[in-house]
C-alpha positions as semicolon CSV with decimal commas, in nm:
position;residue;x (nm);y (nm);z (nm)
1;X;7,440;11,277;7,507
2;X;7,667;11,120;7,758
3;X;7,689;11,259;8,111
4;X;7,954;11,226;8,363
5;X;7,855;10,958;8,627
6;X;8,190;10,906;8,761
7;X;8,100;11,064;9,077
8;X;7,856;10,752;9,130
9;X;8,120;10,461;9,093
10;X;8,360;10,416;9,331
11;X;8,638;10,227;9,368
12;X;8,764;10,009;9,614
13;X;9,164;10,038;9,774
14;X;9,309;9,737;9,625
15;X;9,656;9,652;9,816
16;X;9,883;9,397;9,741
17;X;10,090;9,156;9,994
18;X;10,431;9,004;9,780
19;X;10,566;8,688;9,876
20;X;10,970;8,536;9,790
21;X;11,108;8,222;9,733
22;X;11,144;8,197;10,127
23;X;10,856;8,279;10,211
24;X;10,935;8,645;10,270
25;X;10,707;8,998;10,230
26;X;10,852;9,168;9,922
27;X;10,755;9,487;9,746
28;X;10,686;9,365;9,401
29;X;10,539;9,100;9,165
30;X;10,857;9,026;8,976
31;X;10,982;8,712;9,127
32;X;10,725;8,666;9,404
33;X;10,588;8,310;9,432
34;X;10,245;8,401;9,611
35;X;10,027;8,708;9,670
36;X;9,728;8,835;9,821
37;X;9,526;9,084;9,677
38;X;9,334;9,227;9,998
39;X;9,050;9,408;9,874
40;X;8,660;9,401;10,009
41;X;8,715;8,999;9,993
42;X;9,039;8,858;9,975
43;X;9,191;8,666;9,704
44;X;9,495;8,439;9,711
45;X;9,711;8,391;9,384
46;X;10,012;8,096;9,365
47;X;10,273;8,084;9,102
48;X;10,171;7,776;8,823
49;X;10,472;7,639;8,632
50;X;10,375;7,338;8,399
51;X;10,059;7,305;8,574
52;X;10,178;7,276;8,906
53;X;10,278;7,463;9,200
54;X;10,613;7,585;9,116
55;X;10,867;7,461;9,327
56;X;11,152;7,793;9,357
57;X;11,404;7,479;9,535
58;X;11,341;7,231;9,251
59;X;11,427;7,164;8,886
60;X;11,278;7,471;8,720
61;X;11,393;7,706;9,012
62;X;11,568;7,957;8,750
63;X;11,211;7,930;8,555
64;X;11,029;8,222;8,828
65;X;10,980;8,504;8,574
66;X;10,946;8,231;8,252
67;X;10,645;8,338;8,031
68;X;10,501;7,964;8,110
69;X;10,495;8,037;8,473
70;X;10,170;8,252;8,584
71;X;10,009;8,323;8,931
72;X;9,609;8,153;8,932
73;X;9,425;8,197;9,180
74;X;9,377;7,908;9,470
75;X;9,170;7,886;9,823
76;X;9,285;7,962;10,149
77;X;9,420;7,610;10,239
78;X;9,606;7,563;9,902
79;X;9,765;7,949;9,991
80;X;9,855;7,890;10,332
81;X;10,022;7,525;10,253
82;X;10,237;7,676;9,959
83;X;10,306;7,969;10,175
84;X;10,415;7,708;10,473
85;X;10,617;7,491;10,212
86;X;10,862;7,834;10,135
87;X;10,888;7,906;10,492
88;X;10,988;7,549;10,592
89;X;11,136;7,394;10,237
90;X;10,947;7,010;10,345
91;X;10,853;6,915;10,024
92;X;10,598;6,709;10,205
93;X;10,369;7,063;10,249
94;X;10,404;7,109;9,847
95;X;10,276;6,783;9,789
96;X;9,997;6,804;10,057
97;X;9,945;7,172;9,882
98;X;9,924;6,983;9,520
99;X;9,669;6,744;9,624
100;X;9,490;7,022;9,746
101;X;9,421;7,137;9,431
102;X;9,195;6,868;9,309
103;X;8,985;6,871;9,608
104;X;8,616;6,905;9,559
């Protein structure tokens, strides 16, 4: 007794904006740093490594598609720091972008 009610759900266009180690639009998740999924509301994701922002110029640069890295999702101001800090490479906007994190 189940009836067809997919004609009452309906879904929403989900696009996807990709962004490289510089800071660049690319056209897929592999090796992106940062996305935003633009949908109804908009959501903002930043790649994690260890906890922290990952940092594609330091240490763990070769670490981008590691298993232990992961995209989370962050606010506005966290995205638009990290996004700032791969344009520019100051290390000052990661650590502003960091701090960010534990704002309340």
């Amino acid at each position: 007794m189940t009836e067809d009610v997919s004609q009452f759900i309906k879904k929403k266009p989900e696009s996807f904006i990709f962004y490289d180690a510089d800071g660049n639009v690319q056209a897929k998740v592999e090796g992106s740093c940062a996305y935003i999924q633009a949908s109804s509301r908009e959501a903002y994701f930043v790649r994690f490594y260890r906890n922290r922002l990952f940092d594609p110029q330091g240490i763990d640069a070769r670490k981008i598609n590691s298993v232990y890295s992961q995209h989370k999702k962050v606010n506005k101001k966290v995205f638009d720091l990290y996004l700032k800090y791969l344009k520019t490479k100051k290390t000052g906007d990661l650590a502003v972008a960091n701090r960010s994190l534990i704002d309340v």
